[in-house]
N, C-alpha and C positions, 0 to 999 in steps of 0.2 A: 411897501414891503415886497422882497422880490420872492419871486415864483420858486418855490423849493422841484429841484427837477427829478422827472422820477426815477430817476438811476442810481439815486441816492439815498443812503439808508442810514442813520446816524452820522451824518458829514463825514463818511465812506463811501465813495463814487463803486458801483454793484457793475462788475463786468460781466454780463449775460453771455449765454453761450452763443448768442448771436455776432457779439465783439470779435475782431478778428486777433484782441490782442489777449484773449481770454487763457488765462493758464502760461501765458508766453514768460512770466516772470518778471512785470512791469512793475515798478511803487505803485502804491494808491495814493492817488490826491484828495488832497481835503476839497469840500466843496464848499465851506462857507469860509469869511473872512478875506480880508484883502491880500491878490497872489495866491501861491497855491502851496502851500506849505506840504514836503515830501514825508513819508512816515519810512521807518525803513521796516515795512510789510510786505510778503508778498505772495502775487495771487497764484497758486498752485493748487492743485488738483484734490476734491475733498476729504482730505484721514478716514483712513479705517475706523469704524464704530466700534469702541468695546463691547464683545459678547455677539457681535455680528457676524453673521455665517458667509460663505462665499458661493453666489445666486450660479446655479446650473444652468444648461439651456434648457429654455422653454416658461424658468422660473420669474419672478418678479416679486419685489419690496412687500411684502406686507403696509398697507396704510395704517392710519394711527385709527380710522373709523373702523376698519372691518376687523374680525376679530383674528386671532391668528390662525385659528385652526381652518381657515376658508382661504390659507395659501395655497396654491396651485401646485403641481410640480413633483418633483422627487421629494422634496423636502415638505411632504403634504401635515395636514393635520396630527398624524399618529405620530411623527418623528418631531412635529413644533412642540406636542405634547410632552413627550419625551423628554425634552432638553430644556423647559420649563419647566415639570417635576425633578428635573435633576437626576433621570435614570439614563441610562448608555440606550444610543440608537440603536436600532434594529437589525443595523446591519452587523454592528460590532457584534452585536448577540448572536446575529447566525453567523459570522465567522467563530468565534470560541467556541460553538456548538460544534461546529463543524470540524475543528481544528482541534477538538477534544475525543470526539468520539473517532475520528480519523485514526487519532495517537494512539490510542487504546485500541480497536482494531490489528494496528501496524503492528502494534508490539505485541500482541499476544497472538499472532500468527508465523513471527518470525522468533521469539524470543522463551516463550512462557509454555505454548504447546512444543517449543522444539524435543524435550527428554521422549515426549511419543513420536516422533518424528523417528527417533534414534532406534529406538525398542523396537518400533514397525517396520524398520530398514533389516535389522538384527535377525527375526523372528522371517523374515520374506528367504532371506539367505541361507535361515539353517533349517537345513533337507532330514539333519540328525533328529531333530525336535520331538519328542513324541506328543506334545500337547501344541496344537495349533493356535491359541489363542483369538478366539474368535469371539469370545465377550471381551468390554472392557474390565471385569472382574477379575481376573486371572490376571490381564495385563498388567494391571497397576501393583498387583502381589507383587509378581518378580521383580519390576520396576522398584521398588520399596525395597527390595533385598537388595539388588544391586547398588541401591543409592546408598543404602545402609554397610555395606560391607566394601564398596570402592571410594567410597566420597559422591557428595553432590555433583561434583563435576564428570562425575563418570554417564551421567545423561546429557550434560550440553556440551561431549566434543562434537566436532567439525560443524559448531555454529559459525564460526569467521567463517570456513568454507565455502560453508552455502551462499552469504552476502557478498563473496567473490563469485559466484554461479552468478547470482542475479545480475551483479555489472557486469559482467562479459555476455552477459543477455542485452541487458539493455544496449551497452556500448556498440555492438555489432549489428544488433537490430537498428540501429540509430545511423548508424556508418553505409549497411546495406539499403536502409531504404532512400540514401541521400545519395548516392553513386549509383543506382538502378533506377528504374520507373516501377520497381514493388511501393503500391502503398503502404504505410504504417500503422493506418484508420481508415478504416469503409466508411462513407458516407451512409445516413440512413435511409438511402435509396442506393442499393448498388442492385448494381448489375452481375451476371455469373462470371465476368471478366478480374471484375475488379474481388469478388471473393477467390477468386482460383489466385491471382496475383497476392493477395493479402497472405492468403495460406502458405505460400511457399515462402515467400518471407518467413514465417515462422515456423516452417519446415529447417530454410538452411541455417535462420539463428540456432535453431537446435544442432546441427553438425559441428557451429562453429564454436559450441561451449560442450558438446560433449565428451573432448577430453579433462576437462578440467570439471566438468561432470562426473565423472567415474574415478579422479583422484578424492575430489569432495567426499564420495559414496564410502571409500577407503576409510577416509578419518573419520567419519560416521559410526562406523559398524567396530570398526579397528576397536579391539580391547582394552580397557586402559592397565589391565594389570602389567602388560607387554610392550605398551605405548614408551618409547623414551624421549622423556621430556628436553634435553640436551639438544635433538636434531629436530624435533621441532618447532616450524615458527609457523606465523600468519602467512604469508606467503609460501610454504611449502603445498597449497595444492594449483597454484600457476607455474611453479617448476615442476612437480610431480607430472602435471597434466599436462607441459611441454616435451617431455622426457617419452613419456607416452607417445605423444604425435611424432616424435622423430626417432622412436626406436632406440633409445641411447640413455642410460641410465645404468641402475640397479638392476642385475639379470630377473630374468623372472620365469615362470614354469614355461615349459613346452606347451601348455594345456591354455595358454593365455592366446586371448582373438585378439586379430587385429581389428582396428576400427573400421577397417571397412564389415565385419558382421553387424556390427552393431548400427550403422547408421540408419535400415529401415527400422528397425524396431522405437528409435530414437523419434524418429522422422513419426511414425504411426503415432506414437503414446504424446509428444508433444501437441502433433496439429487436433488429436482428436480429442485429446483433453480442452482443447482451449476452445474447440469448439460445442462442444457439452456443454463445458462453465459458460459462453459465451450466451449461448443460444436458452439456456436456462434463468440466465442473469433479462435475460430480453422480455423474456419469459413471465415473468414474475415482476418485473418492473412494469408490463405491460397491466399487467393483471390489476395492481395495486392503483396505477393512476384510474382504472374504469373503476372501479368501487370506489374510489374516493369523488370523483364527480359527481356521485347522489349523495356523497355524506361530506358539504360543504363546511367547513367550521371555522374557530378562527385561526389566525397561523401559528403556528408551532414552530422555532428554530429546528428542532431535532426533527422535527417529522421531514423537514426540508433534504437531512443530511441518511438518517437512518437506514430508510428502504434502500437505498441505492448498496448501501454495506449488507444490510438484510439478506439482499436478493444474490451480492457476490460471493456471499457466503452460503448459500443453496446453489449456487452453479459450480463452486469448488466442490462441495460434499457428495454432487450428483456425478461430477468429474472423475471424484476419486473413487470412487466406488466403481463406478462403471469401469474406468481403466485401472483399477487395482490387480486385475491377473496378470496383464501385460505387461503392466510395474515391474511386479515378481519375476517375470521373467527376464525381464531387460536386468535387473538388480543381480542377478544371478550370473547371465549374460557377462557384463561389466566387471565384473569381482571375481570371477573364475582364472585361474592361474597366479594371482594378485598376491598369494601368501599371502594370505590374510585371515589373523586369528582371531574371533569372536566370544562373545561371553555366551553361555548356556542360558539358553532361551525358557528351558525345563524349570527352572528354579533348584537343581541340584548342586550344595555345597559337598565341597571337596571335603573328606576325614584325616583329618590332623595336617590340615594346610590353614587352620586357622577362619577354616570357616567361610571362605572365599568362595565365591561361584567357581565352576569349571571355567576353562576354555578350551574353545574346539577349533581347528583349522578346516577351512573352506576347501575342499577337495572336489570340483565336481568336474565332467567330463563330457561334457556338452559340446556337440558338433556344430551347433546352430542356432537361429532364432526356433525353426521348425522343430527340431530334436529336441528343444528346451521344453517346448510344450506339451511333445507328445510323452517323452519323460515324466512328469510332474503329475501329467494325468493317468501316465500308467502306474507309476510306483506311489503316489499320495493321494490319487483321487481328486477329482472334483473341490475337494474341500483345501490342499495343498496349492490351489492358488492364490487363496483367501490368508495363509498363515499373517499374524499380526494382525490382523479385522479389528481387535478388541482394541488396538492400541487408536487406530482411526475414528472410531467411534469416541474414544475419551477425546481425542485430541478436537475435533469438530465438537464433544457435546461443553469442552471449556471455553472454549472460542464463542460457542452460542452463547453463555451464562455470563462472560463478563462482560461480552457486547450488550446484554438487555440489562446488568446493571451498569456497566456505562450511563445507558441510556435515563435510568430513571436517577441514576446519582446527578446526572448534568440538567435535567427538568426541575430536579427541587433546587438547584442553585441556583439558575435562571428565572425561578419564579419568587426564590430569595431576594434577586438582585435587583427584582421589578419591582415586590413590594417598599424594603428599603430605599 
């Protein structure tokens, strides 16, 4: 009886990785029987395993002896776990987290607190006012009246505005730091080089959107009972704001600054706000990872994603606050000559106009950034750089509330998602 060879496996000759002709796409020969009868099979490369994952570096096979959870790797025991139980890996879990509370964040800082946005722009500008608003009590009153007697939409005009402010921020911040040697990002070691350079960056993106900044301001404040819908569109505040920079437009008062007054004040309230928020934000993230290194636990998606929104949302409130007088006056600044009519700040409806708020025109006669100030504080006091405080306060304490329910809305789903 002849010697069965051992390269053969059910009268299937076994091309080992050692063959040189291994994978090449050769038949298999039969090895028993007389001649060698061809099959038409052939030897190629081993198929994909159903329900088998694709090995990382560093990773390797699981054996059939050891058990799964003692695989190595990225793909370690909690994520073999995971996808045995039939629950979604850990990552997809901290992106949804992530991408949840992100969205809810986003939108209720640009879209949801905008009506106090509007109120606190309104309330900075008018000098007439005799109630400064400096609770958010008062503010949400008249807000309520105006919404109630103009339309809901009489709180979110010149919201498209603003999201044309922010692309002409980003886009030129983006532009200037790719054509200069201004960084865009400090390293978290810098040097006093590279913050003096960072800063002026976002000194000159501020010049270079503060026309279309001060049209923005316009459709903000602008009245809606006087507002005509006919000549407005989305894009009237990058012609408004073009018209501006080149002098040519719509006449406008004697009493209107050119932009060159306005560029320090621009320049100050930009760089020093961001670095308030910046250095608060650092601040407070600093703070939180030291107390969390003696209070070790297990992970948390949200806790991954949260502080970081926690912390940018305390170096905004700490920002605006601090640069809220300089606001006021830059607001003031910007809008002067503008013809531009506003709603009564007061909460006083007009008799036998149906009940409609007043409107006032912005008349002010400011020489300067300097004159702006010293004005304010001579004829309102101390407390007339503050007007609209109340509305700041609402607009930060709803931003704080849906953020912490975000946060505990997207833990019980998450922890929905892991049970089932």
């Amino acid at each position: 009886m002849a010697s069965r060879r051992p390269d053969s496996f059910d009268g299937l000759v076994y091309r080992g990785r050692d063959d040189p002709n291994y994978g090449a796409g050769y038949p298999l020969r039969s090895a028993g029987g007389q001649g060698e009868a061809y099959h038409h099979q052939w030897v190629t490369t081993p198929p994909d395993i159903p329900g088998s994952r694709n090995l990382q570096t560093g990773e390797r096979t699981p054996l059939y002896d050891e058990p799964p959870g003692e695989s190595v790797g990225p793909g370690g025991p909690r994520e073999w776990d995971a996808a045995q139980a039939g629950g979604p890996p850990a990552e997809q879990l901290n992106r949804f987290a992530g991408f949840g509370i992100g969205l809810v964040s986003l939108f209720t800082e640009n879209v949801l607190t905008h009506p106090c946005v509007v109120f606190r722009r309104q309330c900075q500008v008018n000098y007439h006012a005799r109630c400064y608003h400096l609770t958010p009590f008062s503010a949400l009153a008249v807000m309520y009246s105006i919404s109630k007697s103009q339309g809901p939409r009489a709180l979110w005009k010149g919201m498209g505005s603003t999201f044309i402010v922010h692309g002409v921020m980003l886009g030129a911040e983006g532009i200037i730091s790719e054509v200069t040697p201004l960084p865009r990002d400090i390293p978290h070691r810098w040097s006093a080089k590279q913050l003096v350079a960072h800063f002026l960056l976002k000194g000159l993106t501020a010049v270079v959107a503060l026309p279309f900044y001060c049209s923005s301001l316009i459709e903000t404040v602008q009245s809606e009972i006087v507002r005509d819908d006919s000549s407005s569109g989305l894009l009237d505040c990058m012609r408004e704001g073009l018209a501006r920079l080149l002098g040519v437009g719509a006449p406008h008062s004697r009493r209107l600054l050119p932009l060159s007054c306005l560029i320090l004040p621009a320049i100050a309230h930009a760089v020093l706000r961001y670095a308030i928020a910046s250095s608060v934000q650092r601040v407070a993230l600093w703070l939180h990872n030291r107390n969390k290194k003696g209070h070790q636990g297990p992970s948390d998606p949200i806790e991954a994603h949260f502080p970081e929104l926690a912390a940018a949302w305390l170096g905004s409130l700490v920002a605006d606050v601090v640069m809220f007088p300089l606001e006021t006056a830059l607001h003031r600044l910007s809008l002067q000559g503008t013809r531009t009519i506003i709603d009564a700040t007061d909460g006083v409806t007009a008799e036998g106009n149906g009940g409609s708020p007043l409107v006032l025109p912005v008349n002010t006669q400011y020489d300067g950034f300097a004159d702006c100030l010293h004005a304010i504080r001579r004829k309102e006091g101390w407390p007339g750089f503050y007007r609209g405080f109340g509305a700041l306060v609402a607009q930060f304490a709803l931003h704080g509330v849906l953020l912490a329910a975000a946060r505990t809305i997207l833990r019980l789903l998450l922890l929905e998602g892991k049970v089932s």
